[in-house]
N, C-alpha and C positions, 0 to 999 in steps of 0.2 A: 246143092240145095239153095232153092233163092228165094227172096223174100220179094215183093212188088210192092211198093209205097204209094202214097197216095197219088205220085207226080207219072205213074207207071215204071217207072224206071227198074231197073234191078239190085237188090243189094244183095250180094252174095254172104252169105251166111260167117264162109271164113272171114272177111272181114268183120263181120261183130266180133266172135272171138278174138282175133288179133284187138281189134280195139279195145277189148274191157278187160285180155286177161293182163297187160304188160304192169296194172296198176299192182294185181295180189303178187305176184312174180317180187317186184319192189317191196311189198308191205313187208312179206316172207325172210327177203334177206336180211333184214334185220335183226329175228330173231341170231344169225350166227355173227355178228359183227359187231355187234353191243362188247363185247369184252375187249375187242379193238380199238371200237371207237373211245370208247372210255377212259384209255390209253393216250391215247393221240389227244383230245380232249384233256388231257388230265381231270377228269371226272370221277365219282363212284358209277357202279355197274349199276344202282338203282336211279339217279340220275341220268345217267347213258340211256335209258330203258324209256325214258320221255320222247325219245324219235320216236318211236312205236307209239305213242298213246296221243304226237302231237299228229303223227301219220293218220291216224284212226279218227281223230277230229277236226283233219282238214276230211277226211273222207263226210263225215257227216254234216260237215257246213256245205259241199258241192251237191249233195245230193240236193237242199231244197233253193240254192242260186240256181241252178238247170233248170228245174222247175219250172222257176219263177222265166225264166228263160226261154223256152219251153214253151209256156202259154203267151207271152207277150213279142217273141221275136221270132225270127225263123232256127228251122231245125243246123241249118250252115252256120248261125252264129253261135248259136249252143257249140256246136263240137269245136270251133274255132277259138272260144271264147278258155274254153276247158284245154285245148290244145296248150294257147298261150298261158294256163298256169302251170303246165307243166313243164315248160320252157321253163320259166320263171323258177319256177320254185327247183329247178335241176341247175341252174347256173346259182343259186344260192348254197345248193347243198357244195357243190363245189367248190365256189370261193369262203365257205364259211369260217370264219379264222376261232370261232367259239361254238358254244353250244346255244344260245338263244339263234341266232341267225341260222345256225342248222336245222332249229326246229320250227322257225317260218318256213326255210325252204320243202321242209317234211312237208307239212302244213297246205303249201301253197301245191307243190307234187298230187297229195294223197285229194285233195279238194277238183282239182281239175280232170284227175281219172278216177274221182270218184260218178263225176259229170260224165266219162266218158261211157261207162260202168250203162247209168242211166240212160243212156242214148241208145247202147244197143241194147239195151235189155227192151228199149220204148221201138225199137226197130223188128226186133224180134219177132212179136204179133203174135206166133202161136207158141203151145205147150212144149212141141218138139226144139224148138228152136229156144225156148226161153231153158227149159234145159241142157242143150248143148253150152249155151253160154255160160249157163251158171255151172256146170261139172268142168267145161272147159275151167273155168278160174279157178277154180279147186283144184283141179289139175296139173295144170300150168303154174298156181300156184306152190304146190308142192315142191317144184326144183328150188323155191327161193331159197330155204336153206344150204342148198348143197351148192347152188349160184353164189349166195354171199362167202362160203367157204374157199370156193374158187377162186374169185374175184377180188378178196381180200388180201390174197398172195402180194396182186399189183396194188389195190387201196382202197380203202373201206367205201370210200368215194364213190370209184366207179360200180362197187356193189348198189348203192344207195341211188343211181341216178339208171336205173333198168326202166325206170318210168317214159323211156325215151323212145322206148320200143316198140309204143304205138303211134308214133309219127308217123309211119307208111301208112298202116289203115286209117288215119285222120284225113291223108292225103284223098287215097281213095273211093271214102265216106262222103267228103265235102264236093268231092264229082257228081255222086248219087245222088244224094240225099234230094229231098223237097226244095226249090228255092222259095215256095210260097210260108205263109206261116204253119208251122204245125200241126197249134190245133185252130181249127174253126171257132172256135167258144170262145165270144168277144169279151168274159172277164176280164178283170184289170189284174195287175202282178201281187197287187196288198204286198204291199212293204212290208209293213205294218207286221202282216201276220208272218210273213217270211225272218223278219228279225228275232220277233219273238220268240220263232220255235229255232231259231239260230241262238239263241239266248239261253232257252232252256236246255235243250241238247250240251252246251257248254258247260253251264253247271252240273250237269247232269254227269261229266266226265272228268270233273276236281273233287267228284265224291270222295273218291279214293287218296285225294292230297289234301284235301281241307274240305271237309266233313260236314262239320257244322254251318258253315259260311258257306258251303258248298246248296248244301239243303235248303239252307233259306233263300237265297236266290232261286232254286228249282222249283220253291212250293212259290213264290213271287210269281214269276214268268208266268207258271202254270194258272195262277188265279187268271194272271190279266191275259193269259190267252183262253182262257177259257168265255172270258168276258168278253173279246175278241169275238172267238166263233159264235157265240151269242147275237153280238148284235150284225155279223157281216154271214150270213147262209152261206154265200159262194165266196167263203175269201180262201186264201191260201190251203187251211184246214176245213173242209167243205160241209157241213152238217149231216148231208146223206153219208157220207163216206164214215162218218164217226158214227153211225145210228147204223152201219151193216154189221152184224155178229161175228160174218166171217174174216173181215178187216181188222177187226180188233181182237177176234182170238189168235189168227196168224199171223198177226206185226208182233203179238206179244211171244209168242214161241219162236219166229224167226228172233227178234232180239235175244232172247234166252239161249237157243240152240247156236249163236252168231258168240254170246260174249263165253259159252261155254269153249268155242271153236279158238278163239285167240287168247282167253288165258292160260288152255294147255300149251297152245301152239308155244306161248314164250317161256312159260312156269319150265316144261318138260326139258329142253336143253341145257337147264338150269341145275336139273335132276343127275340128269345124264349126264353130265360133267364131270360127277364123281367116279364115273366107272369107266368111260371111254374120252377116247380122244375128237376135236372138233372133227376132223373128217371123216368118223367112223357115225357120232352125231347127225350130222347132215344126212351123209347115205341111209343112215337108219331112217329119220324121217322123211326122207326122199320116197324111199320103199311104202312108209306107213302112209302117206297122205297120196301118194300114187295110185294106190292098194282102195283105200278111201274114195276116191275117188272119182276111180273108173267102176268100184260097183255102186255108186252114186248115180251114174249115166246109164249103169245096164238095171237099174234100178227102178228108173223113170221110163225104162220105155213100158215097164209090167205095171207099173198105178193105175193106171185104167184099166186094169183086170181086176184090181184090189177094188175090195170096199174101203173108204174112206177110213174108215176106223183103226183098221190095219196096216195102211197106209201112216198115220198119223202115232200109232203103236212102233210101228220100224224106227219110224226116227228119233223119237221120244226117248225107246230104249238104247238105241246109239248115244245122245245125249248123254245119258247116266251113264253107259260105261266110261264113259269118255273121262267124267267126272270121277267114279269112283277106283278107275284103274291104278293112277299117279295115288288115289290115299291109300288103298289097302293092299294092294300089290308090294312088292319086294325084289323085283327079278326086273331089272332097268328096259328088258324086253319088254316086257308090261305097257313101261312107261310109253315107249316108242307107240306101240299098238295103239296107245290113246290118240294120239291123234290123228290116225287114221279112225277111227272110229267119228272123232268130233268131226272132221271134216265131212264125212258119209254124211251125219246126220245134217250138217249146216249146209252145205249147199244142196244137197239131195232138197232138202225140209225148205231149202227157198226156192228152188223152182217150182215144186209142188205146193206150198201156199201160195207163190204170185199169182199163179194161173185159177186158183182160185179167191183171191182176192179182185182180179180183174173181172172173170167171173160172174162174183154176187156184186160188186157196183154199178151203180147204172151208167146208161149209157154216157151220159155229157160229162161225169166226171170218173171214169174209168183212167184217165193219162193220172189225176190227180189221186187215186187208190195205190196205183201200181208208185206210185214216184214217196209216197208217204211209204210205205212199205218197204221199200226200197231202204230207206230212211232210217228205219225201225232195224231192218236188218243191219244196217251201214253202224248204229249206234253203236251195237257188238262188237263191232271192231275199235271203236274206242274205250268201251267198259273195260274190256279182257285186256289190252295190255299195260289199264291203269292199276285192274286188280292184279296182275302178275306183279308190276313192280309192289304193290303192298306187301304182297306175300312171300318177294323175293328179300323184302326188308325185312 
């Protein structure tokens, strides 16, 4: 399967995937390596549990720097740019002799392939292929557990720095790709707006650590970007883009469907600790997000047969089992089952909202619909493993 860019070139399809899934692969194994790390750290396990949630909030600051990236420089510096933090931030997790400088390097790791994430998904172009990518990282994603288990034998480390694993398709990305700019649309980058909603997002992720001070920073930001979008139509947060129905009912259910996905992902190992052993752990969720996963993909190719409604009913109710398996269940199988269930519905629920959020935006700012969205979904990943660790408390 190939994709033709604007320069004619070819992008072959495996390379997206290889580029966007090496990031959930990484995010994944963490969930089995936190009781190691923690260790070696001398830390507590809810402490230890902040890789995950600093991983989740470098994902959400990369998502709107690419962006900004994106509209003002070429498509080869975007993935160059996101390459180098994931150099960076995997020679940090490395040499980290503590746990603040581990969780820069998370940080700086989860931000650059969160960039990379954006790239192919902005490569992608259609329904088929924005689905392959996203079930692909659901997929691919799923070994991370049974990856961190393995890999832990030799050091938590080398589990932690899998974000490396998209260097080859970087390589081959950066051959393809546009040398021209991106987009055609001579907007400016709005800093401005970009910090902002880099601001809020943050706050938005210390809910869960500091509450109150957390809130008011998020209701702050939120005023003055609101004021922002007011007086700048085309900044960063686009006016049309916030005024479409289906942009804002879909970023809101990807975010939900996204933070439901990662705080069972981390909550359930947690569970399941009490009845089995780490590698039996792993292989269970290996199975259940595998399982998840792949009828995720065989899932997306019938949506265009579904009516909408139906469509939006399948996933919904994945969600809620997802949610209510780990409370009312008893049988630690259950537990496992959940996240395959969450996974279906989160990445299944964001290939089939992008494509309809790309969609209903109009034309000139459709890159900026799809990259907000993106966004929205990417936050999930840092809510869910800031609410696991509350919960884990």
């Amino acid at each position: 399967m190939i994709e033709r860019d604007s320069s004619g070139r070819r992008i072959p399809a495996l390379w997206l995937v290889l580029l966007a899934t090496p990031t959930s692969l990484s995010a994944n194994t963490t969930t089995t390596v936190v009781p190691e790390l923690a260790r070696s750290l001398n830390v507590s396990t809810a402490h230890a549990t902040w890789a995950a949630t600093a991983f989740g909030w470098g994902a959400v600051i990369g998502t709107p720097l690419t962006a900004a990236l994106l509209r003002t420089r070429t498509m080869r510096v975007a993935v160059l740019v996101n390459a180098a933090l994931v150099l960076l931030g995997t020679l940090l997790v490395v040499l980290a002799p503590g746990l603040s400088v581990l969780l820069c390097g998370r940080a700086c790791q989860a931000a650059g392939g969160s960039g990379l994430v954006t790239v192919a998904i902005t490569l992608a172009h259609t329904p088929r292929r924005t689905g392959l990518v996203t079930a692909a990282i659901g997929f691919i994603g799923a070994f991370g557990p049974l990856a961190g288990s393995a890999l832990a034998a030799l050091s938590w480390r080398v589990a932690l720095s899998l974000s490396l694993l998209a260097l080859p398709a970087v390589i081959a990305v950066v051959r393809d790709v546009p040398a021209q700019r991106a987009s055609k649309d001579a907007r400016g980058a709005d800093g401005v707006g970009v910090a902002l909603v880099a601001a809020m997002v943050t706050a938005l992720v210390l809910i869960a650590a500091a509450p109150v001070p957390a809130l008011l920073c998020a209701a702050v930001t939120l005023l003055l970007l609101g004021a922002h979008v007011r007086r700048h139509r085309d900044g960063f947060v686009p006016q049309p883009v916030l005024r479409t129905r289906a942009f804002r009912r879909s970023s809101a259910l990807a975010c939900a469907l996204s933070t439901t996905y990662f705080t069972v992902l981390y909550t359930v190992p947690h569970r399941l600790a009490e009845y089995w052993t780490a590698e039996v752990i792993g292989g269970a969720i290996l199975l259940a997000l595998a399982t998840g996963s792949a009828a995720s993909l065989l899932f997306a190719t019938w949506t265009s047969r579904l009516a909408p409604a139906a469509v939006h009913t399948a996933f919904t109710a994945a969600g809620a089992a997802a949610v209510l398996l780990p409370l009312t269940a008893s049988c630690p199988a259950a537990f496992a089952a959940a996240t395959g269930f969450a996974v279906f519905a989160s990445t299944g629920g964001m290939a089939w909202h992008a494509v309809r959020v790309a969609r209903a935006a109009p034309d000139r700012y459709r890159s900026d619909a799809v990259a907000l969205f993106t966004l929205c979904y990417q936050l999930g990943g840092a809510f869910g493993p800031a609410l696991a660790a509350a919960l884990i408390t």
